[in-house]
N, C-alpha and C positions, 0 to 999 in steps of 0.2 A: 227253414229258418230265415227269417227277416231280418237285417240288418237297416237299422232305420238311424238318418243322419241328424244334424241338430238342426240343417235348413227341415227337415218333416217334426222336429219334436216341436218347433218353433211356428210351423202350420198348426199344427191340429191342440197344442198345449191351451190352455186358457186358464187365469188366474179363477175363477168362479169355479168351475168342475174340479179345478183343484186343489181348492180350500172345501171343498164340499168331502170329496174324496179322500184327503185327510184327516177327517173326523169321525166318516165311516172306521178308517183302517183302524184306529185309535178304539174305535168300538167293539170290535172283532179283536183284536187285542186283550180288551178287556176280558169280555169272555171266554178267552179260551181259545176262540178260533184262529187267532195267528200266532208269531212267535218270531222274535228277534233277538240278536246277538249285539255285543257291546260291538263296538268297533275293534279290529285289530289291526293293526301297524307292523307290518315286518320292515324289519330297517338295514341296511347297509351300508358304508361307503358314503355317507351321509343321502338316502336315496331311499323314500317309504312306498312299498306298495300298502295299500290302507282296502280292507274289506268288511264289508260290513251284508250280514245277511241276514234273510227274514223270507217265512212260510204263513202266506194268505191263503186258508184252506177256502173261503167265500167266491175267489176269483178263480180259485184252481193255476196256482203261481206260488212258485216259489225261485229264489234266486239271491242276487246280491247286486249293492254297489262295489265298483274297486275303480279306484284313481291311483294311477303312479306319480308321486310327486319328486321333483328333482328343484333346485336351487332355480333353474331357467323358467319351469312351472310343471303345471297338471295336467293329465287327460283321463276323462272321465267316461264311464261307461256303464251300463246296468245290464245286467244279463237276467233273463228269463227262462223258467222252466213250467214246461206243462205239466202238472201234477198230474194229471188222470192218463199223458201219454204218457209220460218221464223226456220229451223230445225238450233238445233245448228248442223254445216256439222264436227267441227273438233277442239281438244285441241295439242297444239303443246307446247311442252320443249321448250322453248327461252333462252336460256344462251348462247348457242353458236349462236343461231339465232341474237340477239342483238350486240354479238359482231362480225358479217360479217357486217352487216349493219349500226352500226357503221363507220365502216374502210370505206365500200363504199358508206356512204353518201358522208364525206368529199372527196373522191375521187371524185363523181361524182360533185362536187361544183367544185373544183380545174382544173377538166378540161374545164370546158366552162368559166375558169378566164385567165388561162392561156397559153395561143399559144404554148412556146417552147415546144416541145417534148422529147428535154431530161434537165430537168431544174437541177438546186442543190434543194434536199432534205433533209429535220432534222427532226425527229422522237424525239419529247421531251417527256421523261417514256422510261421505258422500261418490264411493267408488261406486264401482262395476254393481255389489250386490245390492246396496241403495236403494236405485231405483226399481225393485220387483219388491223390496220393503215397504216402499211407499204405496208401488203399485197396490198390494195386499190390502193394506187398509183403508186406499180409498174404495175396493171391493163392498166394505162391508159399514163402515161411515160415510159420513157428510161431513165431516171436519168443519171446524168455525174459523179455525188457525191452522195453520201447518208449518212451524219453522227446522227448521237445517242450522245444524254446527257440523264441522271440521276443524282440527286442526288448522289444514290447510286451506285458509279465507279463500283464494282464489279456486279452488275446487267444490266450496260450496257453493260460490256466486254461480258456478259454471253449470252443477247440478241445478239452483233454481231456475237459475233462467230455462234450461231443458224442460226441468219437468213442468214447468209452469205453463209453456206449449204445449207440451205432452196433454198435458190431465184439465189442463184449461181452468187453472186455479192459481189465487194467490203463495207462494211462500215466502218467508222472509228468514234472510239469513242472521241467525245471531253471533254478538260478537264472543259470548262466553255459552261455556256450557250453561250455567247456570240461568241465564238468561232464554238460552233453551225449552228447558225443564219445568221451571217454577211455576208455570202457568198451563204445563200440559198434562192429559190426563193419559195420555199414550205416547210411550214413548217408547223406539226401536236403535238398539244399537248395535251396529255393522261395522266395525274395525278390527284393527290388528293390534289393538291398544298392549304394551308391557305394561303400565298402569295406570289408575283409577282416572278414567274422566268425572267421575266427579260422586260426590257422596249424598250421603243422607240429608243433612241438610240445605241442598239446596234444592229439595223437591217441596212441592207445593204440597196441601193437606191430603189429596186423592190421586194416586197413582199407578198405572199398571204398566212395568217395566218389562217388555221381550227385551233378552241379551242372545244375540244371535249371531256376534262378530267368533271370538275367541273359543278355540276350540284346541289348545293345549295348554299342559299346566303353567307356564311361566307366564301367559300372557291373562288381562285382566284388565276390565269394562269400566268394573267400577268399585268402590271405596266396603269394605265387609260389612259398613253400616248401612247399606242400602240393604240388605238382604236380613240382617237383624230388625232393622227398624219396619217390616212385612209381615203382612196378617198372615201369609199365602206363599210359599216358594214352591214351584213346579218345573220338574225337566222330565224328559220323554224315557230317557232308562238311566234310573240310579247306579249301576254299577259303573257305567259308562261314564258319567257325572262325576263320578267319586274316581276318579283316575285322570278326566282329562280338564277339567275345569275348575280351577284358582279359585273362583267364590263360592262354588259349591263343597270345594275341600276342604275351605276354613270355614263354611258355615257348619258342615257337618261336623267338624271337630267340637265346634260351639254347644252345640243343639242334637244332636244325634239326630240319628237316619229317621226317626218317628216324624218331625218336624217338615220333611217334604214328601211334596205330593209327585206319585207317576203320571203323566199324562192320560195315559191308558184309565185311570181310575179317574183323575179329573174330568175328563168329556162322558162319564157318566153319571155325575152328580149332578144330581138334581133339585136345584137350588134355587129362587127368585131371587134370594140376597145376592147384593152389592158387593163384590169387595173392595175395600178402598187405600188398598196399599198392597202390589199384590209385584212377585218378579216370576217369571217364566225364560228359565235359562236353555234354550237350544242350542244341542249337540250337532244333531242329525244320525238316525239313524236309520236302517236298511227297509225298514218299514215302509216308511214315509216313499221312498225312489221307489219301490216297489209297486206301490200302491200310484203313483201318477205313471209309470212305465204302462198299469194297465190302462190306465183314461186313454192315452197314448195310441196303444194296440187297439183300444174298443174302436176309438174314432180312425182309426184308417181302416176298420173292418177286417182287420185280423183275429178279433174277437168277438 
């Protein structure tokens, strides 16, 4: 058994083989050949072990994410199992694991939505998970525009200036959401929002929304009219969705469950059309860590 740290997940990890890697698993999903569980949350004492697991029969793996979380914070970890031994093959640090794959989920969502190659982009947050946000889509764009909103003005500024070194590109920080938004055609939001940064109208005519911050029921991204006013609403497991996410709970009370799409079904539609108002709400689920834990194992030649 391998016990691999996050200085080796953070060697061998790449946003490219992992937005690739995520599309795959989503496929094999589709079919038949994997299979994952909502998240579950045991709680205590105010103190959540959270596990999530999933069977990739393609890689020959099966396993789980689980993070303990306390008030002070988290620690993250994926465990692997070798299907064809039953040995456990591998324990992997996930902290930085979680947040590449993160950034390159909604990346890989955002290009099979949208054509243009160089669209306007808005990065809403600007913490820790942010910048693997950002990093994600300039994987798979050319951005014309790229601006940042936060709340907190001085932690945008701080974010642009970074990543503007970082990725060797213009951003500009806006002073309002709105001003964000209106002119972007992708847009990613990574906060701990209780509520709506901002609504329906103040998006521009074409739109495609990852919500990727918010991942319990009390907190929320944004206004119920973004998700009404959408040709297109996708999350990666609807039961999962319908218990831990604000906009997906009142959209579904709306609209009933017909009305959104599984991930799993969307990355195998096969479609040339545009769409041009679309939201893609990310949970994260056991899948996804699974499936980069093996990019992970493949590239140190454990696999």
């Amino acid at each position: 058994m391998r016990y691999i740290t996050e200085k080796e997940v953070s060697k061998y990890l790449q946003m490219k083989d992992t937005i690739d890697i995520l599309e795959d698993a989503f496929v094999e999903y589709h079919n038949g050949n994997a299979a994952a569980e909502a998240r579950i949350r045991t709680m205590l004492d105010g103190k959540v072990l959270n596990s999530m697991p999933a069977i990739i029969s393609k890689y020959k793996i099966a396993g789980l994410k689980a993070y303990f979380a306390t008030k002070t914070g988290a620690k993250f970890v994926v465990v692997v199992f070798n299907t064809e031994t039953n040995e456990l093959e591998a324990i992997l640090e996930a902290d930085e694991l979680g947040r590449i794959r993160t950034g390159a989920l909604t990346a890989m969502v955002s290009r099979k939505i949208v054509k243009d190659k160089n669209p306007p982009v808005t990065i809403i947050g600007s913490g820790y998970q942010a910048e693997t946000q950002l990093e994600g889509l300039l994987n798979v764009f050319e951005p014309e525009y790229v601006f940042v909103y936060s709340r907190n003005n001085k932690n945008a500024n701080s974010f642009a200036t970074r990543m503007s070194g970082k990725f060797g590109i213009d951003i500009t920080v806006a002073n309002t959401a709105r001003d964000a938004i209106s002119k972007s055609r992708v847009i990613n939001t990574i906060t701990t929002s209780n509520s709506p940064i901002f609504s329906f109208e103040d998006l521009g005519d074409e739109f495609h929304i990852n919500l990727a911050g918010a991942n319990l029921p009390f907190r929320r991204e944004v206004d119920n009219s973004v998700l009404e006013g959408s040709e297109m609403v996708i999350v990666e497991h609807l039961e999962q969705s319908a218990k831990e996410s604000a906009e997906i709970m009142d959209y579904l009370s709306s609209n009933g469950k017909g009305n959104v799409l599984e991930l799993r079904d969307f990355v195998t539609t096969d479609s040339t059309k545009e769409i041009r108002k679309s939201v893609f709400k990310s949970m994260g689920i056991g899948l996804e860590d699974l499936a980069v834990a093996y990019v992970v194992m493949k590239k140190m030649g454990i696999r």
